[in-house]
N, CA, C and O atoms as a DFTB+ gen file, in Angstrom:
516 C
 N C O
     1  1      33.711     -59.513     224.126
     2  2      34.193     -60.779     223.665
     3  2      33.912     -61.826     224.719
     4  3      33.806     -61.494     225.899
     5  1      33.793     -63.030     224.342
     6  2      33.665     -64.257     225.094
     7  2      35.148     -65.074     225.318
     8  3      35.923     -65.027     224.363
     9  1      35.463     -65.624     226.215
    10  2      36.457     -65.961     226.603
    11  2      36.596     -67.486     227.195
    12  3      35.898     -67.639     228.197
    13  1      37.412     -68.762     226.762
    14  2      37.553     -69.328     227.443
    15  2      38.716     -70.136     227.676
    16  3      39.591     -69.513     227.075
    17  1      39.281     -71.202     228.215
    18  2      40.768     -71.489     228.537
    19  2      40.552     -72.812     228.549
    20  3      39.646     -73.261     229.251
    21  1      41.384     -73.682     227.738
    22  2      41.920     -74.998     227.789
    23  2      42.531     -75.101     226.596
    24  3      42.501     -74.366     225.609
    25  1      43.300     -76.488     226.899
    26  2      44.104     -76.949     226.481
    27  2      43.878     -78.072     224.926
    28  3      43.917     -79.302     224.879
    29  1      43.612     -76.929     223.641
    30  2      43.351     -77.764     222.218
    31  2      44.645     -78.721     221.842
    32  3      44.551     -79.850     221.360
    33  1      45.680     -78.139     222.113
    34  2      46.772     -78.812     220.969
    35  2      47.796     -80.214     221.877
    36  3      48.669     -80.896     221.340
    37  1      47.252     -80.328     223.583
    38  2      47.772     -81.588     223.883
    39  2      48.940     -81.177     224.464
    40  3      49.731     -82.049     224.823
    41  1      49.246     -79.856     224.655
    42  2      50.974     -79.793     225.170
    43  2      50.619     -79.804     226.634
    44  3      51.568     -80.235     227.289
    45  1      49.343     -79.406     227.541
    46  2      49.528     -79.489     228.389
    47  2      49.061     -78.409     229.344
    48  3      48.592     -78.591     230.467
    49  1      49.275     -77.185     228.685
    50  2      49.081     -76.301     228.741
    51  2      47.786     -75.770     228.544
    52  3      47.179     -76.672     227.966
    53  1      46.777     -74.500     228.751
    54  2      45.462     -74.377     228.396
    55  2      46.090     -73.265     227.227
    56  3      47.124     -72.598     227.258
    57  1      44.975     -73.367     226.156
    58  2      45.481     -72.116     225.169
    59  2      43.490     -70.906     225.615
    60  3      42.302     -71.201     225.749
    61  1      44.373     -69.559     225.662
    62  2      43.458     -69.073     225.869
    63  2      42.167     -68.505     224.191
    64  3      42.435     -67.797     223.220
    65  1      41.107     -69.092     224.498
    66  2      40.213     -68.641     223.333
    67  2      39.469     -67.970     223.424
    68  3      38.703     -68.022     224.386
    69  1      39.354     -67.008     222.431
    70  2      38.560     -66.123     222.203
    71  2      37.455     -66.045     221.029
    72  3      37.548     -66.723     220.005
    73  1      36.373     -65.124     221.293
    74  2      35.585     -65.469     220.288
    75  2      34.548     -64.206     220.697
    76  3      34.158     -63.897     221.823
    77  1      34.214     -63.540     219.316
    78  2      33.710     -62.440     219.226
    79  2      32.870     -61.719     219.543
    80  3      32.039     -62.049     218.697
    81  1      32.403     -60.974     220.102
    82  2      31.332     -60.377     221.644
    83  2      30.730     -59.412     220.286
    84  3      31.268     -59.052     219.240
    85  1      28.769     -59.106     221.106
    86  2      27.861     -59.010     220.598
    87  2      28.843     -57.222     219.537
    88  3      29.636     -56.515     220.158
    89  1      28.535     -56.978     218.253
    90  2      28.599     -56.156     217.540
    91  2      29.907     -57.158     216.416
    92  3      30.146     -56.743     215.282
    93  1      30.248     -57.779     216.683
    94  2      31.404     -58.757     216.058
    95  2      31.036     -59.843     215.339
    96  3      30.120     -60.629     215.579
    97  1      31.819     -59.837     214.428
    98  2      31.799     -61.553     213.547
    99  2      32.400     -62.900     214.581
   100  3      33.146     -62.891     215.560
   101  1      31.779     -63.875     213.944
   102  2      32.035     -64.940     215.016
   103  2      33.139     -65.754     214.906
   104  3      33.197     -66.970     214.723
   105  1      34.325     -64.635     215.090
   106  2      35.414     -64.913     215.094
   107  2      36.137     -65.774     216.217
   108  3      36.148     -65.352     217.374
   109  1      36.678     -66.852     215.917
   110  2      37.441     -67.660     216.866
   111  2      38.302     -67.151     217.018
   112  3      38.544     -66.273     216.190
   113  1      39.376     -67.381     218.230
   114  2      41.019     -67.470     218.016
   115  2      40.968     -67.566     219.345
   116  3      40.194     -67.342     220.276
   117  1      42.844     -68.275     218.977
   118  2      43.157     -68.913     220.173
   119  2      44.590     -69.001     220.366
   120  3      45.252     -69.807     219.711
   121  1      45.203     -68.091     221.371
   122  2      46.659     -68.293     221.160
   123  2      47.063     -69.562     222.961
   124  3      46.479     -69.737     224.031
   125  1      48.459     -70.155     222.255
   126  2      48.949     -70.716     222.665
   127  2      49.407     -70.518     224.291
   128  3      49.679     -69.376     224.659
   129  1      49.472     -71.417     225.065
   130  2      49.899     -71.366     226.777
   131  2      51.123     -71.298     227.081
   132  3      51.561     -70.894     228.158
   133  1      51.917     -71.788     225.915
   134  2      53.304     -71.232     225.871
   135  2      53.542     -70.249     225.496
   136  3      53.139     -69.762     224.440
   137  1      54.615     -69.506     226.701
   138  2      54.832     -67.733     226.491
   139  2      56.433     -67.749     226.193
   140  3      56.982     -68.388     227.090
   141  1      57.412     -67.237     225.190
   142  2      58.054     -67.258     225.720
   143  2      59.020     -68.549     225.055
   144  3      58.887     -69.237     224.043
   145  1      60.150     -68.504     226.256
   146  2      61.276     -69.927     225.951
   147  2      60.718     -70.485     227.003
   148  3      61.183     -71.599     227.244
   149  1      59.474     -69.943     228.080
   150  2      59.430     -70.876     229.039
   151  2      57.946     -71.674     228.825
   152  3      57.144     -71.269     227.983
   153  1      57.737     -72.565     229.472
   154  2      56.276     -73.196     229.355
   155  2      55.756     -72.700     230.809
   156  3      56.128     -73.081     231.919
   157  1      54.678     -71.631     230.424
   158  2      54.154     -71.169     231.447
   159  2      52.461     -70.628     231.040
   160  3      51.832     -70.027     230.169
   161  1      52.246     -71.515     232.711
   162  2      50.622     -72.263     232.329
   163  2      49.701     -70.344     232.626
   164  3      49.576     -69.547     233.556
   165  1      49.470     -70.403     231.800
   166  2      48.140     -69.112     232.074
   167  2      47.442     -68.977     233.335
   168  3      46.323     -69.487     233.285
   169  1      47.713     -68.498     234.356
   170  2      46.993     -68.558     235.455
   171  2      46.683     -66.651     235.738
   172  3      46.703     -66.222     236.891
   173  1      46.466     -65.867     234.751
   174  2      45.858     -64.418     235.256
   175  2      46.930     -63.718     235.573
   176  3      46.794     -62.516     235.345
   177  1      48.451     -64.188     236.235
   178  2      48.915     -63.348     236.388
   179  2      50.204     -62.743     235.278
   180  3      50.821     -63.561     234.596
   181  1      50.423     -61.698     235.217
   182  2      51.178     -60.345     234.215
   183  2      51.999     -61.428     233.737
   184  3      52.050     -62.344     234.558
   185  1      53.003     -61.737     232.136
   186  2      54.032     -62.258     231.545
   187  2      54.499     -60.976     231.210
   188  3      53.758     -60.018     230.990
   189  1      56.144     -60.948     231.157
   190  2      56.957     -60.370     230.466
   191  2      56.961     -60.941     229.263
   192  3      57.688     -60.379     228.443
   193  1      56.102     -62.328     228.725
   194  2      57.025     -62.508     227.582
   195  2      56.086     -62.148     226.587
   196  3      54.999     -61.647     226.874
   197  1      56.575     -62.455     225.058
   198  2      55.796     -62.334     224.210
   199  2      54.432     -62.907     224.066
   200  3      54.088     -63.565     225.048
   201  1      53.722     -62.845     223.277
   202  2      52.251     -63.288     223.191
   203  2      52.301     -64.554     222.420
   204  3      53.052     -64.529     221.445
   205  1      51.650     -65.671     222.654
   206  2      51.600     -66.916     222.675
   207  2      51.438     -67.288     221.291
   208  3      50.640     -66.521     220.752
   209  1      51.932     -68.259     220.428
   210  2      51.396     -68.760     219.147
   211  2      49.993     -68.826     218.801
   212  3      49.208     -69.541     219.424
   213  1      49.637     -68.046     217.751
   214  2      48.279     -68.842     217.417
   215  2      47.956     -70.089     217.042
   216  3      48.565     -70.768     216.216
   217  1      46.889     -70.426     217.719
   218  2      46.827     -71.989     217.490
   219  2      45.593     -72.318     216.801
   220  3      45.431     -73.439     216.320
   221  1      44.284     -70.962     216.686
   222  2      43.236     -71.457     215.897
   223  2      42.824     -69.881     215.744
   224  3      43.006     -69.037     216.622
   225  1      42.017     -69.559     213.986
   226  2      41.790     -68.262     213.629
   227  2      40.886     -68.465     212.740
   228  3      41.371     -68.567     211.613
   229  1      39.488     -68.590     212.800
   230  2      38.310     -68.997     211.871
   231  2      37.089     -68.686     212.607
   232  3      36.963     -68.645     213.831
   233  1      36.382     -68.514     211.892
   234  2      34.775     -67.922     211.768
   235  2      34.022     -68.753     212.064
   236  3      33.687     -69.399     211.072
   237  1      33.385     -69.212     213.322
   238  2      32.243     -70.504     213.767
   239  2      31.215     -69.962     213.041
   240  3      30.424     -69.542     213.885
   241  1      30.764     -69.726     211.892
   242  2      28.998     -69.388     211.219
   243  2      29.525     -68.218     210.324
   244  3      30.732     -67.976     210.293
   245  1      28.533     -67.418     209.523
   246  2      28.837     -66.663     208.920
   247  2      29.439     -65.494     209.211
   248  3      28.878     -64.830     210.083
   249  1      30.467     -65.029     208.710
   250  2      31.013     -64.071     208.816
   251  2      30.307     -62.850     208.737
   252  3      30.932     -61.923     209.251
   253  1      29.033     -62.500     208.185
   254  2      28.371     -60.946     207.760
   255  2      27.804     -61.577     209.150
   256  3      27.722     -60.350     209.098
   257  1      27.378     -62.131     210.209
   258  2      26.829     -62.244     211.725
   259  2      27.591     -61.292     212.319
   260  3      28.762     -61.605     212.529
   261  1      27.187     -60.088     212.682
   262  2      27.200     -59.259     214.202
   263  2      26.917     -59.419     215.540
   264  3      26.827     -58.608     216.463
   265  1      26.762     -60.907     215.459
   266  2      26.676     -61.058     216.851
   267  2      27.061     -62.034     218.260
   268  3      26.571     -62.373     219.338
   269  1      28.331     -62.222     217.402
   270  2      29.412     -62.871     218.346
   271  2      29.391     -64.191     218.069
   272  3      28.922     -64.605     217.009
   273  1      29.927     -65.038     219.052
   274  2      30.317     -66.060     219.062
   275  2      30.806     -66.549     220.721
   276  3      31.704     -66.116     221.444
   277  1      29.855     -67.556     220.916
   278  2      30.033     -67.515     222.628
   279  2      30.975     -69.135     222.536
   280  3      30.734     -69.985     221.679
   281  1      31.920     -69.263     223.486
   282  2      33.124     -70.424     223.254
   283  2      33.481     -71.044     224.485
   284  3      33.855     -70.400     225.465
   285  1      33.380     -72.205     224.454
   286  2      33.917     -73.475     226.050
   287  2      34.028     -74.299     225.652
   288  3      33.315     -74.719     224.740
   289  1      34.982     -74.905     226.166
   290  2      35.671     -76.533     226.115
   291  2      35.021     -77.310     226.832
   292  3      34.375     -77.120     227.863
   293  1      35.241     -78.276     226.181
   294  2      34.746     -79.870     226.950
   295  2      35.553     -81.041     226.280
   296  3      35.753     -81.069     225.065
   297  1      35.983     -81.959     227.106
   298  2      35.890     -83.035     226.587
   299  2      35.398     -83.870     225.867
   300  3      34.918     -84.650     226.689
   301  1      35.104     -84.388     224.574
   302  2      34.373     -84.612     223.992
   303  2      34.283     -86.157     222.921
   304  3      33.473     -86.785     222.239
   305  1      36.002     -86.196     223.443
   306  2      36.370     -87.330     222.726
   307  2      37.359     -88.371     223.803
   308  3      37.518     -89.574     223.596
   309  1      37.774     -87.846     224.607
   310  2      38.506     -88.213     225.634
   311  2      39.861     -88.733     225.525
   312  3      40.479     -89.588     226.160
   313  1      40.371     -87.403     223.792
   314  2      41.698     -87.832     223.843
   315  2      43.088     -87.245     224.292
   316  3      44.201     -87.348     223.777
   317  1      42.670     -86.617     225.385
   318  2      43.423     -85.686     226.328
   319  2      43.426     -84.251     225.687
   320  3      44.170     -83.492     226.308
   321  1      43.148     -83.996     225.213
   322  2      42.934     -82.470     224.138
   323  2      41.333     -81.775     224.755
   324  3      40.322     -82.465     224.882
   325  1      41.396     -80.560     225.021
   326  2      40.207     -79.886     224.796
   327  2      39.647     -80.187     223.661
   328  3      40.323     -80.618     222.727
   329  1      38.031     -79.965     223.553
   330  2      37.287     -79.845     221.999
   331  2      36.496     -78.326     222.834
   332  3      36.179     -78.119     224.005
   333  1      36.401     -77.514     221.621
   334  2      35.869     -76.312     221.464
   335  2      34.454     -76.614     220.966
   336  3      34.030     -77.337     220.064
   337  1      33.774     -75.681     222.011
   338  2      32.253     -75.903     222.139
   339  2      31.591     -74.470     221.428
   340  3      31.637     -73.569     222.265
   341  1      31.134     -74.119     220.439
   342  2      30.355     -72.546     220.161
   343  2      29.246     -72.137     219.708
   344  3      28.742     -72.367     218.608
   345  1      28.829     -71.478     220.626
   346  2      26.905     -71.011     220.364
   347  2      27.134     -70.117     220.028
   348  3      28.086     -69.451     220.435
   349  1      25.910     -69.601     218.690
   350  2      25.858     -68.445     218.100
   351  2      25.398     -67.389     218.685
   352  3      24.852     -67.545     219.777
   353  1      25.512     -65.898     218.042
   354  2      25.685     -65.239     219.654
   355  2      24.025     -64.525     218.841
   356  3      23.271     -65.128     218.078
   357  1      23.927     -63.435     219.235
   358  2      22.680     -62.463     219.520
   359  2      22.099     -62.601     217.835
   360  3      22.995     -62.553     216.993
   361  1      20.527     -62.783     217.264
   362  2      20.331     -62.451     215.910
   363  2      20.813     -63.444     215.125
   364  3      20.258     -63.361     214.029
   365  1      21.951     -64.775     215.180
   366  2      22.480     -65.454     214.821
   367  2      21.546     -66.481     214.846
   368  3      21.706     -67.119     213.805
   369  1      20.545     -67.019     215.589
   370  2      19.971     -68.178     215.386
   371  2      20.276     -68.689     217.019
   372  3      20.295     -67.835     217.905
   373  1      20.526     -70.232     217.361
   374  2      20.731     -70.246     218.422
   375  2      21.120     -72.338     218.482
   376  3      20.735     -73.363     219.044
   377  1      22.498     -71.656     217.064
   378  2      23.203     -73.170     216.569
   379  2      24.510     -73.346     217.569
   380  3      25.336     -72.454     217.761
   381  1      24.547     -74.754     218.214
   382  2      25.828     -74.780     218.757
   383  2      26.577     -75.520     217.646
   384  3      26.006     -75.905     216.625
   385  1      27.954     -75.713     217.900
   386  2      28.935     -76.158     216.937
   387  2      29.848     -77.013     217.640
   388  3      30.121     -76.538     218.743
   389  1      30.184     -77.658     217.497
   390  2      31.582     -78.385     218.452
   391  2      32.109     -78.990     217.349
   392  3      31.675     -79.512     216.322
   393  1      33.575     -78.686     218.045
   394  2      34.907     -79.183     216.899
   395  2      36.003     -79.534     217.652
   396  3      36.619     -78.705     218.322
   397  1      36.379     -81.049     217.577
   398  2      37.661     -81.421     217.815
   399  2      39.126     -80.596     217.999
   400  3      39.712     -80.022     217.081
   401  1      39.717     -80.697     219.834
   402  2      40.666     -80.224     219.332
   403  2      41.429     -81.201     218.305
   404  3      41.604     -80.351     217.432
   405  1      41.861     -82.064     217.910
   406  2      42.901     -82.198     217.348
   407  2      42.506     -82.136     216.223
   408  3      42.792     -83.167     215.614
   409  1      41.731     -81.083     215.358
   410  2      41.073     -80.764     214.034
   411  2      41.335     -79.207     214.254
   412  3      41.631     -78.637     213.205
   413  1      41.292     -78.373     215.410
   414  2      41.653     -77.044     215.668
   415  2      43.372     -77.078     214.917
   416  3      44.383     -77.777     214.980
   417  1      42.825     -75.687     214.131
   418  2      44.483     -75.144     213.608
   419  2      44.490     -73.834     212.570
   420  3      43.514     -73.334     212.011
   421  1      45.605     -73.516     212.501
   422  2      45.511     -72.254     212.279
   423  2      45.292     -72.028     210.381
   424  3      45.341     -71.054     209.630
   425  1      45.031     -73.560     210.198
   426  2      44.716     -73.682     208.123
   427  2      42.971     -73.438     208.173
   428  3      42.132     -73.810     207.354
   429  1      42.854     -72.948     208.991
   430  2      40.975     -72.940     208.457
   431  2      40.031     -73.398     209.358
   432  3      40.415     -73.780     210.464
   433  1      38.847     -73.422     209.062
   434  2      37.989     -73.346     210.108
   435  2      37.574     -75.611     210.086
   436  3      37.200     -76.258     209.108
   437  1      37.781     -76.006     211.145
   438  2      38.386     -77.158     211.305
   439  2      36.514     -77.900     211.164
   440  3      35.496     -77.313     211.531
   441  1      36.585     -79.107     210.617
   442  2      35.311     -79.616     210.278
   443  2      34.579     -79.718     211.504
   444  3      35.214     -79.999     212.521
   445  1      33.161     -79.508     211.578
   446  2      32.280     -79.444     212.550
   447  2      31.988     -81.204     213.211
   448  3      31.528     -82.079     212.477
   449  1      32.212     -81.361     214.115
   450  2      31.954     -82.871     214.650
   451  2      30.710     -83.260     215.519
   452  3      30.384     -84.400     215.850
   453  1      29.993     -81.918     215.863
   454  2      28.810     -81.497     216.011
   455  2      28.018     -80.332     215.797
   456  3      28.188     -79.315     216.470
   457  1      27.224     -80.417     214.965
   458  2      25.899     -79.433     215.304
   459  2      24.438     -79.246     215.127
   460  3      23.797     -79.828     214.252
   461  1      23.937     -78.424     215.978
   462  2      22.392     -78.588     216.105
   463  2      21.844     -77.060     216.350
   464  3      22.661     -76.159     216.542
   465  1      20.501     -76.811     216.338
   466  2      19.871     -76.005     216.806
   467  2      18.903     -75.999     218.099
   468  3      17.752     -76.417     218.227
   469  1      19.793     -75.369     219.025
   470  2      19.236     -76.178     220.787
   471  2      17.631     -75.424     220.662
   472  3      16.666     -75.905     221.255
   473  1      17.551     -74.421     219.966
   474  2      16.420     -73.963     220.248
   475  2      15.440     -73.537     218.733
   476  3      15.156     -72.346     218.614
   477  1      15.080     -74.263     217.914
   478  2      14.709     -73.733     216.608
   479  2      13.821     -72.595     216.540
   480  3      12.984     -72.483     217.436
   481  1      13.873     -71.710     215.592
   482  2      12.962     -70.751     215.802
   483  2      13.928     -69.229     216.588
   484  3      14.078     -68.073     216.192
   485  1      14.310     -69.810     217.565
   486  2      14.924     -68.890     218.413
   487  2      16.070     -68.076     217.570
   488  3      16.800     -68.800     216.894
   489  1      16.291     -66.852     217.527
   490  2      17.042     -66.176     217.343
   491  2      17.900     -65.453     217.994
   492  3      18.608     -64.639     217.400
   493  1      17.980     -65.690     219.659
   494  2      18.558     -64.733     220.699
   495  2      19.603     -65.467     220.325
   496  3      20.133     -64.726     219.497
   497  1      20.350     -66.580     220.394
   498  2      21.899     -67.084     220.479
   499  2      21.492     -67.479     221.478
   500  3      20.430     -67.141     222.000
   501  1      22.593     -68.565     222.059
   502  2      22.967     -69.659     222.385
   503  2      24.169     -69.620     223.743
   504  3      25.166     -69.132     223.213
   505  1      24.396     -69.816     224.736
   506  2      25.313     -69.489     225.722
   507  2      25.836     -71.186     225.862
   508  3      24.953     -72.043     225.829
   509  1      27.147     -71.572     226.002
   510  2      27.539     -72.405     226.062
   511  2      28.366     -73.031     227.359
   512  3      29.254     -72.221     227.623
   513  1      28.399     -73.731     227.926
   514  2      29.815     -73.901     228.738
   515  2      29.252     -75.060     230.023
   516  3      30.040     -75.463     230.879
């Protein structure tokens, strides 16, 4: 799986995202930086508490794709929110996608606010970040 960390929903916090490594559909998700009753920022080390809200659960490209989904934030709009950045992974083509956080959520796969094909022709996928 591909992995990356910031902050979509504005609390402040980074939400950690994930997104589906080569044999996988290009599954997003992304749970929340709040653990817990406490607000506690993700920094690697062990929580006792429960596992964080989901905050985003959708498919960047087709779902019958086996071959991941590579995922990083950027700024993109500069409205204090992460925006989620995703290149298609292995066999997929080699389309990036970018989507607003404040369009990230857990009703569906949130409208695309960019995309292109960095490399046409190419079929290896796309590395992002």
């Amino acid at each position: 799986m591909f992995v990356a960390a910031g902050d979509l929903d504005g609390d402040g916090l980074a939400e950690i995202i994930a997104g589906g490594g080569p044999g996988g559909a290009p599954r997003v998700y992304a749970l929340s930086g709040m653990i817990g009753d406490t607000r506690t920022v993700i920094s690697g080390e062990a929580s006792s508490g429960p596992p964080g809200t989901v905050v985003a659960n959708f498919f960047a490209g087709d779902p019958n794709s086996r071959g991941g989904v590579r995922v990083s934030v950027k700024s993109l709009d500069g409205d204090g929110r992460a925006d989620l950045v995703v290149g298609a992974g292995s066999g997929a083509g080699s389309r990036v996608t970018a989507y607003l956080g404040k369009n990230v959520s857990v009703d569906g796969t949130p409208p695309e606010q960019v995309a292109f094909d960095a490399y046409p022709g190419f079929a290896g996928g796309v590395f992002v970040g």
